[in-house]
C-alpha positions, 0 to 999 in steps of 0.5 A: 715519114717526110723526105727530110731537108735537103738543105741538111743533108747528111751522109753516115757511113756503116750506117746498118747497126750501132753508132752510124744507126743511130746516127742516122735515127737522130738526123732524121728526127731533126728533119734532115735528109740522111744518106746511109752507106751500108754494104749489103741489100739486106741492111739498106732494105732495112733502113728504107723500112724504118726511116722511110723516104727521109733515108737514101741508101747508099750501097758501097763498101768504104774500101771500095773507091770505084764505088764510093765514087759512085755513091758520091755522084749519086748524091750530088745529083740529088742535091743539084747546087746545094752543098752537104751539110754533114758527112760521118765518118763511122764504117769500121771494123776491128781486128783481134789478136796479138801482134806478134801472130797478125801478119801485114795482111790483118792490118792492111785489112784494118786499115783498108777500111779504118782510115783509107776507106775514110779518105776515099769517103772523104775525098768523093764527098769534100766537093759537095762540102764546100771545096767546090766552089759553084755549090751554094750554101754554107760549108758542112761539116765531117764528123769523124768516128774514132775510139778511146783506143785513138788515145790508149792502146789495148793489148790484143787490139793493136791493129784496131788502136793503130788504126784510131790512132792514125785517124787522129792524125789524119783528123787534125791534118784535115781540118788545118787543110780545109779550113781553106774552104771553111770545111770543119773536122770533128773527131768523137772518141767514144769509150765502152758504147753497145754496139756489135763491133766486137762481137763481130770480132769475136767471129775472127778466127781465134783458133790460130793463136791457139798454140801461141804463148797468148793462148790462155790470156786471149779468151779473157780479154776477148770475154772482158771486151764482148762484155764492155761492148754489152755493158757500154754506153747506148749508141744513141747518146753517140748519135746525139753528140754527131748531130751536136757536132754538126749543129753547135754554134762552137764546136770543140775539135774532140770529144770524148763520151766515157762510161767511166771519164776517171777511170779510162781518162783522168786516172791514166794521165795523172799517174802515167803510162808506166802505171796503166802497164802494171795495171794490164800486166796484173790482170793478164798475168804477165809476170815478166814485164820490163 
C-alpha cells in the first residue's frame, strides 16, 4: 500500500476499532496519509499490518498531554512547512451507571478522556492546522465525534451524555474562535453505530450498584444498549461522513447519522421532552415519576 498524501494528512484519535478505524480505512482509500492514535502497541502494530506505510501510529493516550504533545511534534516533523489537512477527534469511552452512586471520581474519568483529552489533542495539533502562520497551504480542518446523547440524555449513561453535551459546546466555541485562522469544526453525532464502545462499558463494575434502588433496572438497560451497539449502524457509514466533512466544498456545522431519524429525532422534538420522560419512565418501570 502507497505512503498516502502528505498534502492530506489526517490525524484520527482512538483509531484501534469502530469509528476512528474506520475513519482511518476510508482516509486512506482516498490517498491520504493518516496519522492513527491509539493507546496500546498491540493495536498500533495492527494498523501497521493493514494500512501499511500510508498509516503512522501515534502512541499516546488523550488524557496524557505530555504525550499528546509529543505525538504532535512527531507529526509536525513529518510534515515539515505543510499544514494538516484534518484532525478527528474520536477517542472516547463511556462510563455506566446511575448518577446517584457514580462519584466525582467517574465522571472526572469521563471527562478526562471525553473532552479534556480532546482539548489537550486539539491544542497540540491547532498550530499544524493553520494558527501557525509560517505553515504553508490551505487550513484543515477538525472533525469532532460526539453522539445522539450530545443532544438526549440517557438514564444510566449521564456521565457519557455530560460529557457529549459538553463537547458541543466546546465545538460551537471552537469554531466561532478559529475561524480567525480559517480553521473549521465539524461536530458528527452518531445514533446506534456497531462498535464496542459499550461493551466495553459493560466491563465496568456493575456489581457496586447491586444493592441500589437500580439494582433490577441496570441490566436491562445495559442489555437494551449492547444490543443497540450490535444492531446499530456500520461504523464505516461514520468514517464516510468524516471524510465527507473534511473534503465538502460547504460543509454544514452537525451532522447527525441515525438508524431510526423519526424515532430518536423528529418523534421527541415534535412532542417534547415531557413525553420522551414517560416513554423512559414505562419501559424502566418507574411508576412514581413527577
Amino acid at each position: 500500500m502507497t505512503a498516502g498524501s502528505l498534502d492530506r494528512a489526517v490525524v484520527v484519535t482512538g483509531a484501534s476499532t469502530g469509528i476512528g478505524r474506520a475513519a482511518v480505512a476510508k482516509a486512506v482509500r482516498e490517498g491520504a496519509h493518516v496519522f492513527a492514535s491509539v493507546r496500546k502497541q498491540g493495536d498500533a502494530d495492527s494498523l501497521s499490518s493493514e494500512f501499511g506505510a500510508a498509516v503512522t501510529p501515534l502512541l499516546f493516550d488523550v488524557a496524557d498531554e505530555a504525550a499528546v504533545n509529543v505525538g504532535a511534534a512527531r507529526v509536525a516533523e513529518i510534515l515539515g512547512r505543510r499544514r494538516l489537512f484534518g484532525l478527528v477527534n474520536n477517542a472516547g469511552i463511556a462510563v455506566p451507571g446511575p448518577l446517584l452512586h457514580l462519584d466525582t471520581h467517574d465522571l472526572r474519568r469521563q471527562f478526562e478522556i471525553n473532552l479534556f483529552g480532546v482539548h489537550n489533542v486539539t491544542r497540540a495539533f491547532a498550530p499544524l492546522l493553520g494558527a501557525d502562520p509560517d505553515r504553508t497551504g490551505a487550513p484543515g480542518r477538525i472533525v469532532m465525534i460526539s453522539s445522539v446523547g450530545g443532544q438526549n440524555g440517557s438514564p444510566f449513561v449521564g456521565p457519557y451524555s455530560a460529557s457529549k453535551f459538553a463537547l458541543e459546546g466546546y465545538s460551537q466555541s471552537l469554531r466561532r474562535e478559529l475561524m480567525l485562522f480559517g480553521i473549521d469544526v465539524i461536530v458528527i453525532g452518531p445514533g446506534a453505530i456497531a462498535t464496542p464502545i459499550w461493551a466495553k462499558a459493560e466491563q465496568e463494575n456493575l456489581n457496586r450498584f447491586a444493592n441500589s434502588p437500580y439494582a433490577a433496572t441496570i441490566p436491562r438497560v445495559l442489555e437494551y444498549m449492547l444490543k443497540q451497539g450490535k444492531e446499530g449502524l456500520p461504523a464505516a457509514r461514520v468514517g464516510d461522513l468524516v471524510w465527507n466533512c473534511l473534503t465538502s466544498a460547504k460543509p454544514k456545522t452537525r451532522y447527525a447519522i441515525l438508524s431510526r431519524p423519526f424515532v430518536d429525532r423528529t418523534l421527541p422534538r415534535l412532542l417534547g421532552p415531557r413525553f420522551v420522560d414517560r416513554v423512559f419512565a414505562q419501559r424502566l418501570g418507574f411508576t412514581n415519576r413527577p
